[in-house]
C-alpha positions as protocol buffer text, in pm:
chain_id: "A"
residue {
  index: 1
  type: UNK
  ca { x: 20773 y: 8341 z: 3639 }
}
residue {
  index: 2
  type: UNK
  ca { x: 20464 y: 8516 z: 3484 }
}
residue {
  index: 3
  type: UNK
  ca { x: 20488 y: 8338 z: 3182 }
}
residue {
  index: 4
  type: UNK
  ca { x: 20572 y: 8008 z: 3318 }
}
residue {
  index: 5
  type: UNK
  ca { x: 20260 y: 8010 z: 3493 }
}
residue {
  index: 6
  type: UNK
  ca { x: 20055 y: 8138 z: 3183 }
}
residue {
  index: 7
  type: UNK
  ca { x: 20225 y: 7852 z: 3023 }
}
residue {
  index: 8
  type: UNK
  ca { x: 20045 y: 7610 z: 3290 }
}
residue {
  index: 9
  type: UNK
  ca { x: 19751 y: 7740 z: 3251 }
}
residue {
  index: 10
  type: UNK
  ca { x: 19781 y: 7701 z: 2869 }
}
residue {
  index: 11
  type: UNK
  ca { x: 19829 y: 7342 z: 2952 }
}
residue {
  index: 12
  type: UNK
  ca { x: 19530 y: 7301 z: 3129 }
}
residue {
  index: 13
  type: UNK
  ca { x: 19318 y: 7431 z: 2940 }
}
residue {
  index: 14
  type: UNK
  ca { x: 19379 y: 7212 z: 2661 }
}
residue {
  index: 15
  type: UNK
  ca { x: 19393 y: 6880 z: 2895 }
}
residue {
  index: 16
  type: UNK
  ca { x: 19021 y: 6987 z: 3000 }
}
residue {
  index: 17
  type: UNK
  ca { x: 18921 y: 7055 z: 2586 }
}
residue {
  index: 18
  type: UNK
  ca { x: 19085 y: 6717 z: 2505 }
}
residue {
  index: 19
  type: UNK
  ca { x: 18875 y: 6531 z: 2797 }
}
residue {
  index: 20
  type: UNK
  ca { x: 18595 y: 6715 z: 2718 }
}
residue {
  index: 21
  type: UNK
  ca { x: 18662 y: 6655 z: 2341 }
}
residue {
  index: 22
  type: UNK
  ca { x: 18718 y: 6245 z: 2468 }
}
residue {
  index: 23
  type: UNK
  ca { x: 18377 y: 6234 z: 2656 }
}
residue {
  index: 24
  type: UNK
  ca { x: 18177 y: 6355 z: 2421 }
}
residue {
  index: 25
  type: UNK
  ca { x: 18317 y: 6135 z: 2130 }
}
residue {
  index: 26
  type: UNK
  ca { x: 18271 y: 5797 z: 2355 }
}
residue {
  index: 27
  type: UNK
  ca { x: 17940 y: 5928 z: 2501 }
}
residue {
  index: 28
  type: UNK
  ca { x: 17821 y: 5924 z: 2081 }
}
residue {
  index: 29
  type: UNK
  ca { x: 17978 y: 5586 z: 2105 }
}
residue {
  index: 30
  type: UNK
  ca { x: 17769 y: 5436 z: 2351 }
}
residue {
  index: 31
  type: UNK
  ca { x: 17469 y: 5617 z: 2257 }
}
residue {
  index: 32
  type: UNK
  ca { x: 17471 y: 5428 z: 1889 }
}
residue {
  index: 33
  type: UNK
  ca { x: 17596 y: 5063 z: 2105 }
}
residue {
  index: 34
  type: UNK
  ca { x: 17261 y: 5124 z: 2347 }
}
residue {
  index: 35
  type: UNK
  ca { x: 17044 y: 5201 z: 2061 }
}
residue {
  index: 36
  type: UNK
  ca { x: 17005 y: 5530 z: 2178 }
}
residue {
  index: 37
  type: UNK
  ca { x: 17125 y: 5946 z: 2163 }
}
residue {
  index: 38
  type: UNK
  ca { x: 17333 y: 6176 z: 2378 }
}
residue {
  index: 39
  type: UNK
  ca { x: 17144 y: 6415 z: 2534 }
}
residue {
  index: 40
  type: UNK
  ca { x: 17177 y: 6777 z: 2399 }
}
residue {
  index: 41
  type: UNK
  ca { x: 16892 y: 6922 z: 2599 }
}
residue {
  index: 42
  type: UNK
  ca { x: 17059 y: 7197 z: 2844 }
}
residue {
  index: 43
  type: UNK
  ca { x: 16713 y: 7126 z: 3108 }
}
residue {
  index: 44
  type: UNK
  ca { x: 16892 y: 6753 z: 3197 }
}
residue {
  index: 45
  type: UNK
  ca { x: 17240 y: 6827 z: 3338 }
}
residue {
  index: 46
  type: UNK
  ca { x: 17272 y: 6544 z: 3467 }
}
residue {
  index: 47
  type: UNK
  ca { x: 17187 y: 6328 z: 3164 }
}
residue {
  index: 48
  type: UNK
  ca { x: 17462 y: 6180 z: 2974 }
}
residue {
  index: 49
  type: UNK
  ca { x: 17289 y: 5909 z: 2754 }
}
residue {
  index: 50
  type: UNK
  ca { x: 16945 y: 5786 z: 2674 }
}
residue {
  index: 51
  type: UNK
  ca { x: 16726 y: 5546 z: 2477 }
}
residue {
  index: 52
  type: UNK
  ca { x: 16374 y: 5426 z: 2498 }
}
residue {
  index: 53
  type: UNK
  ca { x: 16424 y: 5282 z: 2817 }
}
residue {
  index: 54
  type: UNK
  ca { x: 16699 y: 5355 z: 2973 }
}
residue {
  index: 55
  type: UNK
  ca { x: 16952 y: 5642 z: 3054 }
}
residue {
  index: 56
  type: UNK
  ca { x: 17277 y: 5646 z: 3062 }
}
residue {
  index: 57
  type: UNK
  ca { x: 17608 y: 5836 z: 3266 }
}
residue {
  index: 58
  type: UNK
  ca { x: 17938 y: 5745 z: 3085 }
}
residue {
  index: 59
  type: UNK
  ca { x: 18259 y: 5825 z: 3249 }
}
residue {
  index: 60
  type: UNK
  ca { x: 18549 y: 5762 z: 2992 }
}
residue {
  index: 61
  type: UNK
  ca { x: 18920 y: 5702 z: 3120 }
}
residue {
  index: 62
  type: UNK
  ca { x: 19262 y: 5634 z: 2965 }
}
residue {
  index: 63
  type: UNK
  ca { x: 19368 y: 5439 z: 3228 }
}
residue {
  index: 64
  type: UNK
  ca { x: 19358 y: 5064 z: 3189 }
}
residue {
  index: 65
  type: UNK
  ca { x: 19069 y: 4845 z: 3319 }
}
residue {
  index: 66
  type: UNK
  ca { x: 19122 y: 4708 z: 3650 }
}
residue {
  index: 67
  type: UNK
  ca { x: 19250 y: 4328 z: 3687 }
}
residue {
  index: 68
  type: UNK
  ca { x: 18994 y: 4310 z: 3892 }
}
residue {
  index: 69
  type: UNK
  ca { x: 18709 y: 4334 z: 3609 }
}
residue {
  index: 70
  type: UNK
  ca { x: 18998 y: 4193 z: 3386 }
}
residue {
  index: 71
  type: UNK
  ca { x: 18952 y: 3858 z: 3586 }
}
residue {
  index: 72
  type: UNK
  ca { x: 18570 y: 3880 z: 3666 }
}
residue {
  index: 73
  type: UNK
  ca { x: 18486 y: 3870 z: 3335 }
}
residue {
  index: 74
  type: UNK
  ca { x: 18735 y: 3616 z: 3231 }
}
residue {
  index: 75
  type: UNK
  ca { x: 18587 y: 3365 z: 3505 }
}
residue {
  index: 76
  type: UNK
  ca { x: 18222 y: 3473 z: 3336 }
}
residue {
  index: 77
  type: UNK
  ca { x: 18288 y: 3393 z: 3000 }
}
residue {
  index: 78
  type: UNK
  ca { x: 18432 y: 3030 z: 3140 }
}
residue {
  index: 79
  type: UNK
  ca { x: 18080 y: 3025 z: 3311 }
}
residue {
  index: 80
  type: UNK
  ca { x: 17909 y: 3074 z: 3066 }
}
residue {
  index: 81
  type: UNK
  ca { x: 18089 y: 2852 z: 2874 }
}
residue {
  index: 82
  type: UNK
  ca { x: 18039 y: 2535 z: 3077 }
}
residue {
  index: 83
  type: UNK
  ca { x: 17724 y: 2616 z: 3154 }
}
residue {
  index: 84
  type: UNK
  ca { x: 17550 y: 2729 z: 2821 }
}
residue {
  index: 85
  type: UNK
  ca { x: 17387 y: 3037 z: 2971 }
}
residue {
  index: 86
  type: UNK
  ca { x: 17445 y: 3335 z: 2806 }
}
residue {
  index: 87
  type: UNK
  ca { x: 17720 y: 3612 z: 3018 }
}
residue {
  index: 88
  type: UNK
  ca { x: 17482 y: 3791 z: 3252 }
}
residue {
  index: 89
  type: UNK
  ca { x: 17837 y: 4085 z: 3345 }
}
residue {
  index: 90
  type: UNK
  ca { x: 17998 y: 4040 z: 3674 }
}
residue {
  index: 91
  type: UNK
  ca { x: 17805 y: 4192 z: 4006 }
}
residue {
  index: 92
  type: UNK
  ca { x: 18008 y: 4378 z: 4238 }
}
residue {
  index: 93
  type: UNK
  ca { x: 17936 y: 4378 z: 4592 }
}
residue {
  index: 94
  type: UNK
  ca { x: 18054 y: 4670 z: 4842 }
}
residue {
  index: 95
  type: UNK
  ca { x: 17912 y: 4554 z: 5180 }
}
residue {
  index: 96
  type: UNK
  ca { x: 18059 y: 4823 z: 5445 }
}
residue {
  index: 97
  type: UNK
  ca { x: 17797 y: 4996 z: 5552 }
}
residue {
  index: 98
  type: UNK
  ca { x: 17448 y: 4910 z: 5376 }
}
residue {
  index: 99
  type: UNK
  ca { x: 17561 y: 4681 z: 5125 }
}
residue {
  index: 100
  type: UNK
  ca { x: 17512 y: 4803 z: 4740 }
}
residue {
  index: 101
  type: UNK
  ca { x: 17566 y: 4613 z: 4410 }
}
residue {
  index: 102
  type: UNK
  ca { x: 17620 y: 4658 z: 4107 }
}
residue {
  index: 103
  type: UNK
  ca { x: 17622 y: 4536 z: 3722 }
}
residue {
  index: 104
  type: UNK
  ca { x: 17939 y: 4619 z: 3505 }
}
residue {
  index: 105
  type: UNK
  ca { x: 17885 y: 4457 z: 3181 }
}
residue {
  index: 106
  type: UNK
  ca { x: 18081 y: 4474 z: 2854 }
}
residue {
  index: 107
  type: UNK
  ca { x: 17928 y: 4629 z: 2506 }
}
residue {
  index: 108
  type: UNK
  ca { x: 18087 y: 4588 z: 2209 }
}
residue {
  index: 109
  type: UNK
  ca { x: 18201 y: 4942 z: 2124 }
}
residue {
  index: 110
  type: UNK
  ca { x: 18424 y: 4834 z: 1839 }
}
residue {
  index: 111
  type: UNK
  ca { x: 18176 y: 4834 z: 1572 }
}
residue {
  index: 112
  type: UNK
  ca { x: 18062 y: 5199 z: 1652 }
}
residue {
  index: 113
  type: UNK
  ca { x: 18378 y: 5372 z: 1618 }
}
């Protein structure tokens, strides 16, 4: 039973080194697609990505991406589309409470692997 349990543990630990391994690759990712670095400096904890301007927190997931977001941006690109304005992202809208928005929009990643 000892063993088995050492053997879980094992198993953890490399789940949280993989997903550690994970983050950091896509947070280089998104720091070359913003135009920008990943932060290295110990005295910003909280500070994931940044460029001249802006900074960044990126939370990487192997899940799939909602439908939700799947069908936003679908109905956005038809928008834009029709319209001839370029795709702004899709606003989201949680209004319990105080209401809060806001912007999810898609950046080409592909090019920076």
């Amino acid at each position: 039973q000892l063993q088995e349990i050492g053997m879980k543990e094992s198993a953890i630990h490399k789940q949280n080194r993989n997903n550690r391994q994970r983050g950091k690759h896509y947070e280089r990712v998104i720091a070359k697609a913003v135009g920008g670095v990943r932060n290295l400096d110990k005295r910003y904890q909280h500070l994931d990505v940044y460029n001249k301007t802006h900074c960044y927190e990126v939370k990487s997931s192997q899940s799939s991406v909602p439908q939700w977001i799947l069908s936003a941006t679908k109905q956005n690109e038809l928008a834009s589309k029709e319209s001839g304005y370029e795709q702004g992202g899709i606003i989201k809208v949680w209004t319990k409470g105080t209401a809060k928005a806001y912007l999810i929009k898609e950046i080409n990643i592909k090019e920076t692997e």
